[in-house]
Backbone as a ProteinNet text record, in pm:
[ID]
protein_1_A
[PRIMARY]
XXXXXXXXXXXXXXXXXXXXXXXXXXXXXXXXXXXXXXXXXXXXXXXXXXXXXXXXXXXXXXXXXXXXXXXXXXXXXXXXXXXXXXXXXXXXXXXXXXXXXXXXXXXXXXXXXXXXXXXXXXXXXXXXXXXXXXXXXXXXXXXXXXXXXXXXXXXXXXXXXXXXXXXXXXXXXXXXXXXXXXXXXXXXXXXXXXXXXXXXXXXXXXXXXXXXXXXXXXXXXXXXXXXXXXXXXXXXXXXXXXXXXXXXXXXXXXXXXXXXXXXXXXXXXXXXXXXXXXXXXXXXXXXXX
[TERTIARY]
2937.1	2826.4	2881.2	2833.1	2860.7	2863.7	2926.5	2850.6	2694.4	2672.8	2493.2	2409	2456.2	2354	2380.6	2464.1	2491.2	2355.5	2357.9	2312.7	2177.5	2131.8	1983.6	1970.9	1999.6	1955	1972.7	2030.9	2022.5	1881.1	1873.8	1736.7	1657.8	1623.5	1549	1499.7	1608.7	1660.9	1646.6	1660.8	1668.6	1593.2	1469.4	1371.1	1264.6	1210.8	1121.4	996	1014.4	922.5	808.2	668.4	554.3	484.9	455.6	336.1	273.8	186.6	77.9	-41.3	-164.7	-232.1	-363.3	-328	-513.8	-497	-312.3	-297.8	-137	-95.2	110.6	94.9	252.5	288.9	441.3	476	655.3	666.2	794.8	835.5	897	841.6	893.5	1046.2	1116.3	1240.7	1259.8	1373.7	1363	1317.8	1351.5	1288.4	1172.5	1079.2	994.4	878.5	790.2	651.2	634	513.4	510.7	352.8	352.2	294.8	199.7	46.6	-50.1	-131.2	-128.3	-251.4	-333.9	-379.1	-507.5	-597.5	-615.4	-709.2	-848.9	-941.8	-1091.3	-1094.4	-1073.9	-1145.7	-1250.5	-1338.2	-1482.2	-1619	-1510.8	-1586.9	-1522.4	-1656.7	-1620.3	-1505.9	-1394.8	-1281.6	-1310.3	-1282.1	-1322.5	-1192.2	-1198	-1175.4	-1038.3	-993.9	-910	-797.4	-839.8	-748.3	-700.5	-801.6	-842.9	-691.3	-692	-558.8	-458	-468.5	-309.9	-259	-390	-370.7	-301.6	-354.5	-302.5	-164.9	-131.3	48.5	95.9	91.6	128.1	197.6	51.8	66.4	140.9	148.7	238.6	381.6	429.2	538.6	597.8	526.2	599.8	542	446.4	442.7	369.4	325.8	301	242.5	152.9	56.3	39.6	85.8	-8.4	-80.8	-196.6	-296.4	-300.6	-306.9	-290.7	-436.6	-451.7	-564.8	-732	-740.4	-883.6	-972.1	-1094	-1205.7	-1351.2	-1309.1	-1384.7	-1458.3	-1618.6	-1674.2	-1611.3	-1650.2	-1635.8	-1723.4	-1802.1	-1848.6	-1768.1	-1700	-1618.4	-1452	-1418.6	-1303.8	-1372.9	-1468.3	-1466.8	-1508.5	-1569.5	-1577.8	-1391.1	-1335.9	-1214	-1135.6	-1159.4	-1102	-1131.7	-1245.2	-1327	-1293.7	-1271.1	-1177	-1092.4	-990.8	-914.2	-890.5	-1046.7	-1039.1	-1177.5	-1159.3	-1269	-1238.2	-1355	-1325.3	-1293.5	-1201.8	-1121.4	-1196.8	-1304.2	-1364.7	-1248.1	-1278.2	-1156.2	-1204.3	-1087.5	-1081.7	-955.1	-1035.3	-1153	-1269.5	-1428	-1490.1	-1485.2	-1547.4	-1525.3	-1690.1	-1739.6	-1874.4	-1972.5	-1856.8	-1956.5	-1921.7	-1905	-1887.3	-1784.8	-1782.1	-1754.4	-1580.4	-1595.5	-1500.8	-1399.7	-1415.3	-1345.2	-1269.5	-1137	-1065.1	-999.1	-1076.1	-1038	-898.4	-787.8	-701.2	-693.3	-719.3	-720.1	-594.9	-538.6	-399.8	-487.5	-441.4	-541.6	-391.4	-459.2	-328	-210.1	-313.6	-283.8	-229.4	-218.9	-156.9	9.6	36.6	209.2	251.2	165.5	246.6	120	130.1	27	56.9	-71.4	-81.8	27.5	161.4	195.8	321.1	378.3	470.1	570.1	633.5	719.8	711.1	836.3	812.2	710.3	619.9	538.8	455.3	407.3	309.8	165.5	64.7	-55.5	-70.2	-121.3	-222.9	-161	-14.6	68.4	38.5	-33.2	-18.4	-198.9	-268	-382.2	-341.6	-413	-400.2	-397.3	-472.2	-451	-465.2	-336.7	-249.2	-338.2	-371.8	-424.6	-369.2	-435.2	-354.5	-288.7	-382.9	-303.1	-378.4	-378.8	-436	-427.1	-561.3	-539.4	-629.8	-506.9	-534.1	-549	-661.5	-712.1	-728.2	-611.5	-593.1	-661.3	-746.8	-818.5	-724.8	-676.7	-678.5	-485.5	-458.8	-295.4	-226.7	-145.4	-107.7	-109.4	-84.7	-95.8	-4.6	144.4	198.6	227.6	185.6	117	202.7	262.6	384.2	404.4	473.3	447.8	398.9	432.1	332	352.1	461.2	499.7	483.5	479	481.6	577.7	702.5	816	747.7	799.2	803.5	911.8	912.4	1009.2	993.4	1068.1	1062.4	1104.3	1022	1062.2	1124	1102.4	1155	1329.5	1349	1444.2	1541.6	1472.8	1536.2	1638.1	1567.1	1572	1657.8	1630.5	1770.1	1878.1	1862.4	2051.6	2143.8	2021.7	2095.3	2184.7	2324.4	2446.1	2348.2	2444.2	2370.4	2338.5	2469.1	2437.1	2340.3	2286	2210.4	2066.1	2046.8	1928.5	1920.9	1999.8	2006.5	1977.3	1977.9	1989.4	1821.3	1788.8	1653.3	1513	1565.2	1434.1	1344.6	1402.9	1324.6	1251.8	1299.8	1253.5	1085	1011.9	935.7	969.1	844.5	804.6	695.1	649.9	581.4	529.3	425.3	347.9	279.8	258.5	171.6	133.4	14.1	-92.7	-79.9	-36.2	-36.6	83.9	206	331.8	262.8	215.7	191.9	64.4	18.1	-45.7	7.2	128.4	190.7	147.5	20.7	18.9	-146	-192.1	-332.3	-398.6	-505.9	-628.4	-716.1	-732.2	-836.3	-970.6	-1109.1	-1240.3	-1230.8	-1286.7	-1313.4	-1323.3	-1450.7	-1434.1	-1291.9	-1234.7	-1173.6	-1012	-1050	-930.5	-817.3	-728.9	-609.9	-528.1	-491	-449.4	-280.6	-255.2	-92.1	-104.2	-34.7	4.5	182.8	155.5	327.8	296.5	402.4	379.1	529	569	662.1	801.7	932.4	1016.9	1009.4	1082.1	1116.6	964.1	883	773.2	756.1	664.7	619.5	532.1	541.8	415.7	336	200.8	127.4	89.7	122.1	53.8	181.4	293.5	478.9	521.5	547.5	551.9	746.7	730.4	884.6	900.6	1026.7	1048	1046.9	1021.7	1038.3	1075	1097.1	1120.5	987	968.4	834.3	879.4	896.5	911.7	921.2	844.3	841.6	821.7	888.2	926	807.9	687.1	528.9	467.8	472.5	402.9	511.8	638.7	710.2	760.1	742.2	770.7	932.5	896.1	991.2	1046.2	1116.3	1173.8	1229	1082.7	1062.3	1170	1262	1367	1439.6	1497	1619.8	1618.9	1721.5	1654.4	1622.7	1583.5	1547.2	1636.4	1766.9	1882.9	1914.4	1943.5	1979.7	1843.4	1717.3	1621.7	1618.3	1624.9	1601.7	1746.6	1824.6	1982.1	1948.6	1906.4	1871.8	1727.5	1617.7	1550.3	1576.2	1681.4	1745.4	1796.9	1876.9	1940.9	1874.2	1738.7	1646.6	1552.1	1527.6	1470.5	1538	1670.5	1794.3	1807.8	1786.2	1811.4	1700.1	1562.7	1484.4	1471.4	1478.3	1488.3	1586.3	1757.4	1844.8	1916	1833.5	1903.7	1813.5	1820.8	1766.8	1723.8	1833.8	1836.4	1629.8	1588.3	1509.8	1361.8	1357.8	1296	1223.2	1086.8	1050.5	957.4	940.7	848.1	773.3	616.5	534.8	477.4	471.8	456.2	255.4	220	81.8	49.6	-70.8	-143.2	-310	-353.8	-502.7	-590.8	-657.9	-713	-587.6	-463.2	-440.4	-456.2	-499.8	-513.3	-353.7	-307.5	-223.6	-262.5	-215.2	-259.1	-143.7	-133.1	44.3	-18.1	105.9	28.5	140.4	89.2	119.8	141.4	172.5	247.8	371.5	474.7	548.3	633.9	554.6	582.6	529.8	649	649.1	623.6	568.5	529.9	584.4	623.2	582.9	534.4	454.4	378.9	461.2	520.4	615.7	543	605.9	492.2	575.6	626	702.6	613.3	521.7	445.5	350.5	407.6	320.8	324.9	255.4	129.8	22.2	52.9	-96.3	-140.8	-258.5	-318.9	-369.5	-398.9	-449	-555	-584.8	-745.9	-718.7	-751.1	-787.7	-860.3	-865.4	-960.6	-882.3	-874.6	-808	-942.4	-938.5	-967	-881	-881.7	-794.6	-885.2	-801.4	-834.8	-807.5	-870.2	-873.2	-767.2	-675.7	-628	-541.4	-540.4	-470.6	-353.7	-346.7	-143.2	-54.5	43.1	167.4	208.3	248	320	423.3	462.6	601.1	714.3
1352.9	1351.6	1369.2	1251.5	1259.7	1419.7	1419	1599.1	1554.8	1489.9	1454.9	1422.5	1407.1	1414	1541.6	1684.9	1810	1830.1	1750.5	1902.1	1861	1762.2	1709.4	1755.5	1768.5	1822	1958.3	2049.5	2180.1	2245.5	2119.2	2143.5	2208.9	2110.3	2072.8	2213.8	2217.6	2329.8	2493.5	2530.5	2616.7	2643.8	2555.4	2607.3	2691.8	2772.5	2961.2	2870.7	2982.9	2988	3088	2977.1	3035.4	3141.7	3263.5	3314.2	3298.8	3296.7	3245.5	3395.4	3383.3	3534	3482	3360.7	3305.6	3202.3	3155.2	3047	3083.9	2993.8	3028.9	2923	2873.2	2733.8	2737.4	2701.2	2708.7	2503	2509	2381.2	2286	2198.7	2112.8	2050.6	2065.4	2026	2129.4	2136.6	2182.5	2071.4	1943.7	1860.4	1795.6	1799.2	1707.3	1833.9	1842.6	1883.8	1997.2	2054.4	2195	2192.9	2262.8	2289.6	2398.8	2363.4	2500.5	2521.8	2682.5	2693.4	2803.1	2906.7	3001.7	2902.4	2762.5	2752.4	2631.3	2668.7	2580.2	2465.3	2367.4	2235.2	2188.3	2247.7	2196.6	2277.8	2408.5	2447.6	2446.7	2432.8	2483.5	2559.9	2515.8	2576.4	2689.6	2810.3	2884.9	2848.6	2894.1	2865.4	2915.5	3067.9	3085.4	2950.6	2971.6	2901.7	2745.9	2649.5	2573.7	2515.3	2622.1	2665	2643.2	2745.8	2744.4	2608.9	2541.2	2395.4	2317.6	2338.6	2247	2290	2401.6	2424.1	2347.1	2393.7	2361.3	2242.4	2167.9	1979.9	1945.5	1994	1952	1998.3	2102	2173.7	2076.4	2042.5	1945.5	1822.2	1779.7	1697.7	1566.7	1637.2	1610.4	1766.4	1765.4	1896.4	1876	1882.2	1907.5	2047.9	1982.3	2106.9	2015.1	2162.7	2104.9	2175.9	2138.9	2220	2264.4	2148.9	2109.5	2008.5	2010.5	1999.9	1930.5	1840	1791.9	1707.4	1678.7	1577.5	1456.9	1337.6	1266.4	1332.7	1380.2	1463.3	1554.5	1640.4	1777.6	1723.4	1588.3	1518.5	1491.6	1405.2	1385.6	1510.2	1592.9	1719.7	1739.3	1759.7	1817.2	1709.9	1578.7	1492	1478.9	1489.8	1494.6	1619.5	1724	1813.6	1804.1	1678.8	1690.5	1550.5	1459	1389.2	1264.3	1190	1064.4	1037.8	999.7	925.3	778.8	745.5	585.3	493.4	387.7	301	230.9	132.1	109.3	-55.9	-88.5	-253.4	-334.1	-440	-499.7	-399.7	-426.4	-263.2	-293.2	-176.1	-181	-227.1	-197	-247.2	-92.2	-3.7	122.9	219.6	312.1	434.8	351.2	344	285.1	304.8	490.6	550.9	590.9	508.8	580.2	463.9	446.3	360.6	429.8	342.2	363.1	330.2	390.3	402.8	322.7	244.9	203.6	105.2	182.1	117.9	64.1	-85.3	-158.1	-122.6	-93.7	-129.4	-265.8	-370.6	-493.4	-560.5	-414	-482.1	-488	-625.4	-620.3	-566.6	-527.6	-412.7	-341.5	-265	-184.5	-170.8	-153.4	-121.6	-32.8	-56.6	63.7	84.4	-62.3	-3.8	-58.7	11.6	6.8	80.2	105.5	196.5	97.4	202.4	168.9	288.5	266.2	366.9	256.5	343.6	227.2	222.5	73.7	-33.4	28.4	10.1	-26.8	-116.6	-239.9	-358.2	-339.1	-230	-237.4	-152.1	-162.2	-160.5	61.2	78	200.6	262.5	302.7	319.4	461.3	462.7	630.9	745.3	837.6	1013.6	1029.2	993.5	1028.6	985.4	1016.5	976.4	1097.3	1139.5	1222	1155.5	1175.2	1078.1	1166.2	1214.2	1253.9	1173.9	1252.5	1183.7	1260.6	1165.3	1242.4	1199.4	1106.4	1044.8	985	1034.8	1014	951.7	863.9	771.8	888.3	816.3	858.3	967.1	939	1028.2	1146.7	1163.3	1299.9	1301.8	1133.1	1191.3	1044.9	1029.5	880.6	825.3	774.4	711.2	843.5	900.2	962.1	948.2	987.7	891.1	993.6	883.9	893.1	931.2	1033.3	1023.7	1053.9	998.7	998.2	1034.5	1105.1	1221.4	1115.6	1054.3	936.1	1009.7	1143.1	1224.9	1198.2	1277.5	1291.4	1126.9	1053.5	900.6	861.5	904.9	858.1	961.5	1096.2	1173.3	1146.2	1204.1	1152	983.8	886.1	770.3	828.7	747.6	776.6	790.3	877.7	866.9	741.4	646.8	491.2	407.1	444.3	346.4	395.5	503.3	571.3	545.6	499.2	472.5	301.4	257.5	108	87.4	174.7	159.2	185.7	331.9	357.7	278.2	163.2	133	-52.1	-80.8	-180.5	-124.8	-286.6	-255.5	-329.4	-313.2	-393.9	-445	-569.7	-648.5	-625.9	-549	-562.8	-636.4	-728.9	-768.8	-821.3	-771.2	-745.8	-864.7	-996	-1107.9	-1059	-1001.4	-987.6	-920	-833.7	-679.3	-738.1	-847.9	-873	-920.3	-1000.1	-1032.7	-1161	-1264.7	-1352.7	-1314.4	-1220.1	-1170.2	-1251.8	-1316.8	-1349.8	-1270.9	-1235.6	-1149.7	-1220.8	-1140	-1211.4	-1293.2	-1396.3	-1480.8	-1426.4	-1378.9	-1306.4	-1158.7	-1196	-1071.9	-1097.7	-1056.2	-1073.5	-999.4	-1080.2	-993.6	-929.4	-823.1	-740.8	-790	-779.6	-762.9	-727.2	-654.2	-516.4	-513.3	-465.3	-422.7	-298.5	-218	-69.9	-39.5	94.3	159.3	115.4	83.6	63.6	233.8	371.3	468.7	533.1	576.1	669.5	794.8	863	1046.1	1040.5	1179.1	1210.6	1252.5	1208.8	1272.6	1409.2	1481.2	1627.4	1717.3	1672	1755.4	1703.6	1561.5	1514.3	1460.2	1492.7	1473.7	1294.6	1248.3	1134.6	1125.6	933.8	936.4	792.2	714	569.6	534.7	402	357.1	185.3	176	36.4	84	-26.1	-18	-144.3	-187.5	-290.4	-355	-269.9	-362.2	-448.4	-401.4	-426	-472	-428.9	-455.8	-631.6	-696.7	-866.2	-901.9	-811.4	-908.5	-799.2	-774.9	-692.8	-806.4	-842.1	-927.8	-966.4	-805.3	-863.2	-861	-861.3	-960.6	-1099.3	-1149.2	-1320.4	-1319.1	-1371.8	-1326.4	-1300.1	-1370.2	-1358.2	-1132.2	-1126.7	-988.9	-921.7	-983.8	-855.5	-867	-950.4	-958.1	-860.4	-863.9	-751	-665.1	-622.3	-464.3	-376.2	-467.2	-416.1	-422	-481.3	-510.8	-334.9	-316.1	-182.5	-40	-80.3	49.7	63.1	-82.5	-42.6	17.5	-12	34	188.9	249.2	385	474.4	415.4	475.6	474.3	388	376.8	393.4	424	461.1	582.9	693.7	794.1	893.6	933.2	1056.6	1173.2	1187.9	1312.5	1325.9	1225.6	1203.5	1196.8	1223	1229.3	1353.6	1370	1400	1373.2	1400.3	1350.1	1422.7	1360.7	1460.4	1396.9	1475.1	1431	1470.5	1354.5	1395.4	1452.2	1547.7	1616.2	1624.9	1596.4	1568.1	1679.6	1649.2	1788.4	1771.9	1676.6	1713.7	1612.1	1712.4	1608.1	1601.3	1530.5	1507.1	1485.2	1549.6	1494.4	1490.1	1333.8	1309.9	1254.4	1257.1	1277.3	1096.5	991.3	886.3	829.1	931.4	870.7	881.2	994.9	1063.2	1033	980.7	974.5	849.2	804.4	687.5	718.7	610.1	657.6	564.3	555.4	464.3	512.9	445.1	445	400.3	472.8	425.3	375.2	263.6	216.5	202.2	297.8	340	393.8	345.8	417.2	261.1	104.4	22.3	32.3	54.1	-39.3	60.8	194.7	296.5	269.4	366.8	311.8	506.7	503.6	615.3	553.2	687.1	639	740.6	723.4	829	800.9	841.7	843.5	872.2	763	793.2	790.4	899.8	915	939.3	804.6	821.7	846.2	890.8	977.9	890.5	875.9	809.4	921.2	832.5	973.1	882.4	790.7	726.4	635.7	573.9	521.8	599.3	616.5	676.5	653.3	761.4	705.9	659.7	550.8	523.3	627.5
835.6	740.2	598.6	522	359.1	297.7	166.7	113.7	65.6	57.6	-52.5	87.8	173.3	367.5	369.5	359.5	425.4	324.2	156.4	85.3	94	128.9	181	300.7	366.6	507.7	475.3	396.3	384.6	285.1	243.9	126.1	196.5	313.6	387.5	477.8	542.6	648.8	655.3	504.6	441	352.6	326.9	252.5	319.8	201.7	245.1	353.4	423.8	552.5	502	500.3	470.4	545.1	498.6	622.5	633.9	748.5	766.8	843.3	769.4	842.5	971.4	906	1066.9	1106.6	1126.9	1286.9	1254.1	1380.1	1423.5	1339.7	1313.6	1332.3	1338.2	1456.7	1503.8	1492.2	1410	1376.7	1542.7	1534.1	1638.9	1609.3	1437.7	1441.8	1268.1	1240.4	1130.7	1006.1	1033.4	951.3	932.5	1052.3	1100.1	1124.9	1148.7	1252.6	1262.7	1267.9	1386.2	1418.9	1562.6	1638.5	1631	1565.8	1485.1	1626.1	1629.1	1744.8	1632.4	1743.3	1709.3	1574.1	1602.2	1499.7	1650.8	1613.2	1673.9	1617.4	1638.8	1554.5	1597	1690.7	1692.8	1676.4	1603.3	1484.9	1337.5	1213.4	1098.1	1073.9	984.5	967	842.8	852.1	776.6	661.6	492.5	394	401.9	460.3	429.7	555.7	631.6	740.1	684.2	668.6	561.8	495.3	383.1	292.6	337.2	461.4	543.1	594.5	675.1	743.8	637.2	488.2	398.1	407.7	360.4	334.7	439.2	593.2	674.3	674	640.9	646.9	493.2	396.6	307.9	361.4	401.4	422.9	505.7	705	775.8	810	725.4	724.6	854.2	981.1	1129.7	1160.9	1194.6	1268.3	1403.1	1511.4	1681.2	1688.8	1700.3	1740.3	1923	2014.1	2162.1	2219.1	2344	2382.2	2286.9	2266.2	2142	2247	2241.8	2287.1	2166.5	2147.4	2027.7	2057.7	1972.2	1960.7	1855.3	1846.4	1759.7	1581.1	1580.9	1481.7	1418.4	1519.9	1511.2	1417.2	1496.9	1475.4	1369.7	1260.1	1145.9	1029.3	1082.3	1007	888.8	1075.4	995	943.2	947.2	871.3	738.3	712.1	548.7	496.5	547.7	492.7	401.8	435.2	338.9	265.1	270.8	152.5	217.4	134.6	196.7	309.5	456.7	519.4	492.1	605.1	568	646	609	734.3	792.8	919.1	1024.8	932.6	964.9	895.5	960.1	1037.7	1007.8	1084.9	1035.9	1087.5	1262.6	1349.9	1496	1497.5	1620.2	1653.7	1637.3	1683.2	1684.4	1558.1	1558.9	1464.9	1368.8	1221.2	1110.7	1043.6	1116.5	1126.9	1249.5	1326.3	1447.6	1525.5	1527.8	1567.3	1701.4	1781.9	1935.1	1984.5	2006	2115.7	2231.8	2286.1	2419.8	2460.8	2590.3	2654.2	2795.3	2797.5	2936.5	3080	3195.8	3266.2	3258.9	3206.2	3152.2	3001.7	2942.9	2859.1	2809	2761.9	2743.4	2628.3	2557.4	2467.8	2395.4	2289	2245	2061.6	2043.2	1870.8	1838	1708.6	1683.9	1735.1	1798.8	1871.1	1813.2	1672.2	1632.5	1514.4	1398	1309.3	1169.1	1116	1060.6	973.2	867.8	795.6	778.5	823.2	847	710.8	717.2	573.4	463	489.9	323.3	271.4	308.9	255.9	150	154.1	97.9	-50.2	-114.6	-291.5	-250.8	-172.5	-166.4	-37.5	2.3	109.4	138.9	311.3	346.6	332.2	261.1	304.9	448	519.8	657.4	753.4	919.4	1037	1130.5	1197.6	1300.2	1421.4	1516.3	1623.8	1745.2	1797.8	1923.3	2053.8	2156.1	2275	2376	2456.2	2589.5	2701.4	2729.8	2829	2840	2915.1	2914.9	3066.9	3019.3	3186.3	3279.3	3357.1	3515.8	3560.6	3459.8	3606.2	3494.3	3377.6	3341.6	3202.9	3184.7	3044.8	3006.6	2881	2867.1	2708.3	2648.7	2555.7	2420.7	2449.3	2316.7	2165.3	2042.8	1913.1	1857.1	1797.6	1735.6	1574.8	1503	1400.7	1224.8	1169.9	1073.6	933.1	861.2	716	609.5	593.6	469.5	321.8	284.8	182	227.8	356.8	435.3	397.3	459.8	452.5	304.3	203.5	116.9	51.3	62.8	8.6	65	191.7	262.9	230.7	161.6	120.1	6.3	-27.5	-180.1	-227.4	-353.7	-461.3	-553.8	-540.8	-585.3	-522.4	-414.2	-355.1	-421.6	-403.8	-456.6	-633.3	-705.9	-829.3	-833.5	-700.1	-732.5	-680.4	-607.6	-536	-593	-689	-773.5	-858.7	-919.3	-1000.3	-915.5	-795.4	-745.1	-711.3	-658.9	-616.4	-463.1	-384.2	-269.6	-237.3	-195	-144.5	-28.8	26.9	187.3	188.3	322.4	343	442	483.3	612.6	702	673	757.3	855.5	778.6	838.4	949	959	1074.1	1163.2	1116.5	1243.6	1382.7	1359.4	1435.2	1509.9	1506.9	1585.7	1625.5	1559.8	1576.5	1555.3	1593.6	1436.3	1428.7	1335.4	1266.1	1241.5	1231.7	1222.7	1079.9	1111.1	1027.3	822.6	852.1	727.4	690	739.8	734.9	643.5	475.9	400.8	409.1	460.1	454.7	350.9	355.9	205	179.4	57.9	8.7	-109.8	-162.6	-237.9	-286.6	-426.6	-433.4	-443.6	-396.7	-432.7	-472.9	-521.1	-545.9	-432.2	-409.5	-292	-291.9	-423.5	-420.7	-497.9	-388.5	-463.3	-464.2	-521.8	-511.3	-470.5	-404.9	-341.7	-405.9	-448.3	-501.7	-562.6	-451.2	-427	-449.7	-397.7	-407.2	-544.1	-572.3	-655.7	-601.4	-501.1	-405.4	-399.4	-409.1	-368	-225.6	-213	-88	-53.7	29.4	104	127.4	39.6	79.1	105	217.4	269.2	445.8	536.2	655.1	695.2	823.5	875.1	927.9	927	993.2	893.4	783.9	628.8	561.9	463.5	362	407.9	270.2	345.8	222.7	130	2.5	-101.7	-155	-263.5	-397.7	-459.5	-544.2	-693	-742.3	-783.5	-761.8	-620.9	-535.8	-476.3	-467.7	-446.6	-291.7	-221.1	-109	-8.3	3.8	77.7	64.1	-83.2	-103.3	-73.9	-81.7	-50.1	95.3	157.2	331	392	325.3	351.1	324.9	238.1	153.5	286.3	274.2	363.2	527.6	552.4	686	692.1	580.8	605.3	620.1	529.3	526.1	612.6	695.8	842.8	956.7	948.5	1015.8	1019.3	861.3	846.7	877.7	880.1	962	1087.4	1157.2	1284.6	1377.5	1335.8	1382.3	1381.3	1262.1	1236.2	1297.6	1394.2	1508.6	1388.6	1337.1	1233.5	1156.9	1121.6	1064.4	1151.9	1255.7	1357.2	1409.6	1449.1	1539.7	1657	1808.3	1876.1	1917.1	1906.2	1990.3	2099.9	2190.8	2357.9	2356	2403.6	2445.2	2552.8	2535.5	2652	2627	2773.4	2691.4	2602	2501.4	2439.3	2296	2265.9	2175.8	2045	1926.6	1805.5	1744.5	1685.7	1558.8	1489.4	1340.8	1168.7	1114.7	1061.2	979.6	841.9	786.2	653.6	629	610.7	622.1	501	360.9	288.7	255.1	328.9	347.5	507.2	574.4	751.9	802.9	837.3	959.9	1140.2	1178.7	1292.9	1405.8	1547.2	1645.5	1732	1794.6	1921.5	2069.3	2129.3	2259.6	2383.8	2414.3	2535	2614.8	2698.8	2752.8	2957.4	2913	3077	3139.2	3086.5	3182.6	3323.5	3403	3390.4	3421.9	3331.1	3285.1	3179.8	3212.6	3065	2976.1	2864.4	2824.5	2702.7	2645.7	2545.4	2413	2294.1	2214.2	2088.5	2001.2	1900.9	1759.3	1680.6	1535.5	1416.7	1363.6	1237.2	1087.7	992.4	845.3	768.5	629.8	547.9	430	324.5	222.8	128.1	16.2	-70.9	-152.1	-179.3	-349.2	-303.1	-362.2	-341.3	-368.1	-371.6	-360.1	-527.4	-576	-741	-764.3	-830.5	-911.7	-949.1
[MASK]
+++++++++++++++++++++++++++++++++++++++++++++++++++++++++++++++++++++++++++++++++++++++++++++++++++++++++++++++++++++++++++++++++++++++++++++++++++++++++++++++++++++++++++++++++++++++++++++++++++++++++++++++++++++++++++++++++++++++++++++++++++++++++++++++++++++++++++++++++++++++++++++++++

């Protein structure tokens, strides 16, 4: 490991551990996630707790709450919590907000199944997604979601590369990530440049904003050098473990990732089961320059 990967991963590693007075939260990696209990989500979250959920979710970035019991109501309560609800697009037939999960025993692959940050390609990219699973394959394990510290990504790159990266932009766009879909008729497909190296809003932290579902072009490279350049930075997310964490489903559990900061995949890793769950996003700005 480089010295500028030791002193990024030590940033990381070694930064103050919050207390917390009205839920746990033990990290699922030192870089990635942790695991909040003593909190209800299908009741009203009281104000102080509230607070804490926020640090939490700025601090790692991926929340599993396990053993939750929710209505679809209860699940949007605590989603509007922490900003606009996001309608599903193109919309579904039922609830406006609620993007259904469903794995068929029949199907050859599934939404998600690869690394990705949802609807980069729209003018303003979601705060985040919390995705409630009831229903999990058969033989009780399976269907994991990989996730990745885009802050992380982007420090451990040289320091020359990170000097060559900041001031590009990138090109998403929504045709790329359909993959062979068609979409309803009326249904405009988005593309967007956004930041390649952005901040987070709220930290004000850099981070890697390009993903291999959405990002199509890195507009001032000619396309030969931008199709190399983003060849390498899909590579460094998706090959460096370091940057990683996974959370294993069990029924009853929600996740909330904060999806301007964190990449995700969906592993379809359990055909020919099937499982079910329930995503609710969160409306919350683009990402800054």
């Amino acid at each position: 490991m480089e010295p500028y990967e030791r002193e990024a991963l030590e940033a990381v590693t070694t930064r103050p551990v919050h207390p917390y007075r009205t839920l746990t939260v033990e990290r699922i990696t030192p870089v990635l996630g942790a695991e909040v209990s003593g909190v209800d989500l299908s009741k009203k979250i009281p104000a102080e707790q509230l607070e804490e959920i926020r640090t939490a979710f700025l601090d790692h970035h991926v929340l599993v709450f396990r053993d939750q019991t929710i209505t679809v109501e209860d699940h949007k309560r605590f989603a509007a919590a922490f900003g606009e609800l996001r309608p599903v697009n193109p919309p579904p037939e039922g609830d406006p907000y609620i993007l259904e999960i469903r794995t068929t025993s029949a199907a050859a692959n599934v939404a998600g199944n690869g690394w990705h940050a949802d609807g980069t390609a729209d003018a303003e990219p979601s705060l985040g997604s919390m995705l409630y699973i009831t229903e999990i394959p058969e033989p009780g394990c399976g269907g994991d979601t990989l996730f990745a510290n885009m802050h992380l990504a982007y420090e451990m790159l040289s320091p020359a590369m990170r000097s060559l990266l900041d001031p590009l932009t990138a090109v998403h766009d929504g045709a790329q990530a359909l993959g062979g879909y068609t979409p309803p008729a009326d249904y405009v497909i988005p593309k967007s440049e956004h930041p390649l190296v952005a901040r987070h809003p709220e930290t004000d932290r850099k981070l890697l904003y390009v993903n291999k579902a959405y990002t199509s072009r890195i507009p001032q490279l000619s396309a030969q050098e931008s199709q190399a350049l983003l060849d390498m930075l899909f590579d460094t997310i998706a090959r460096r473990p370091i940057l990683h964490c996974r959370a294993r489903w069990t029924p009853g559990t929600l996740v909330f990732w904060d999806n301007r900061c964190v990449q995700h995949h969906a592993t379809y890793d359990y055909y020919p089961y099937a499982r079910y769950g329930q995503r609710v996003a969160i409306n919350g700005g683009p990402v800054k320059g």
